[in-house]
N, C-alpha and C positions, 0 to 999 in steps of 0.2 A: 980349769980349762973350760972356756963356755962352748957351747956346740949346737947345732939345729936338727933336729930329729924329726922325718916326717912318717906317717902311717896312714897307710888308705887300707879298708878295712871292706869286706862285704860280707852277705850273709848266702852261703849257698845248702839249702836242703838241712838249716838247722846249727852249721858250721860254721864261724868266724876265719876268714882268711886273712893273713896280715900278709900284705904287697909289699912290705919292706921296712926299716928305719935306715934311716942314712945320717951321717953324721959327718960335721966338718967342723973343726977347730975355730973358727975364724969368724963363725958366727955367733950370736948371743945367745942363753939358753935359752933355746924352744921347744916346742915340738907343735908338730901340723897336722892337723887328725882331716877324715871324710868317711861320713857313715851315710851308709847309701840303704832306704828303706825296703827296697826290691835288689834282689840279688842279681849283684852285676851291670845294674843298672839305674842311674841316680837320678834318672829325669821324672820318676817317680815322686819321690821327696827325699831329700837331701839332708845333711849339716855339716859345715865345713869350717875348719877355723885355725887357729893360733892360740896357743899358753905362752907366755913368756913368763919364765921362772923369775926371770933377774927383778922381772916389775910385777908379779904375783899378781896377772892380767891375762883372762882368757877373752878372745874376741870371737865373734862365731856368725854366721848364716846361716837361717835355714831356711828352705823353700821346699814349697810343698803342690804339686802340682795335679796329683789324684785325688788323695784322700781327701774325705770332707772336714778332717784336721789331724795336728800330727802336736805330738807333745816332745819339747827337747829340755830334759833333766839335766842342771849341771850340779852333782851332789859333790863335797868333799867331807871330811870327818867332823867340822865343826860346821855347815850349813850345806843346803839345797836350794834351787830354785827352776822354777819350770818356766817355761816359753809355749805356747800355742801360736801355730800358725793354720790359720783358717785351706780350706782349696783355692787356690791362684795366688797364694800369697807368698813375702817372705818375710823375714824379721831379722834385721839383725841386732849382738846385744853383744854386752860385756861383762863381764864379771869379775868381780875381786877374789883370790885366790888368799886366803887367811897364810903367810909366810909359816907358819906352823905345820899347819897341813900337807902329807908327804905325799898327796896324790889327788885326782882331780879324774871323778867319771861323767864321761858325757853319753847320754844316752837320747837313743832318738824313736821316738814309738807311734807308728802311724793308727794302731788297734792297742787298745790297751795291754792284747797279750801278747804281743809279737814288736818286740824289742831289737836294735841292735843297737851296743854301748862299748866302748871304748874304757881303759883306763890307764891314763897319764901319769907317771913320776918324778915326781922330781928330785932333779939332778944338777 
């Protein structure tokens, strides 16, 4: 049964809040992620996007509108790859998702220590 799963995500006082997955038959397998760099608030810097399981294809956005750059990781068990978007910018990008690999983290880090990331399975 394929199905669309979405998750908005934020970071409050250290804490991951998931907003929900919602799920309907009738769509392809996805899931829809949004990691928001300031909590509760994504005008900050952002990343937003789509996995499609069935074509093992993340597509993404990030914009970054404070920091003077923000790093978006997309690792899975067999590769990684980062994204930089500069202050006032955005990027967006795509990824191949190895049909092997059972899951897919995207992570969005505007300070090197101060992360908020997400992890995807598929299904």
């Amino acid at each position: 049964m394929a199905r669309a799963r979405t998750l908005v995500t934020a970071v409050v006082a250290g804490t991951m809040l998931s907003a929900g997955l919602f799920a309907s038959p009738a769509l392809a397998a996805t899931d829809s992620f949004t990691l928001c760099a300031y909590p509760l608030n994504c005008s900050a810097a952002s990343v937003s996007g789509t996995v499609n399981w069935d074509a093992d294809v993340l597509t993404a956005t990030a914009v970054n509108s404070s920091y003077s750059s923000v790093t978006v990781t997309v690792a899975t068990a067999s590769s990684s790859s980062r994204t930089t978007v500069l202050r006032g910018g955005r990027a967006t990008f795509t990824r191949a998702i190895p049909a092997v690999d059972p899951s897919v983290q995207i992570r969005l880090c505007p300070v090197a220590t101060t992360c908020t990331s997400v992890t995807l399975t598929r299904h």
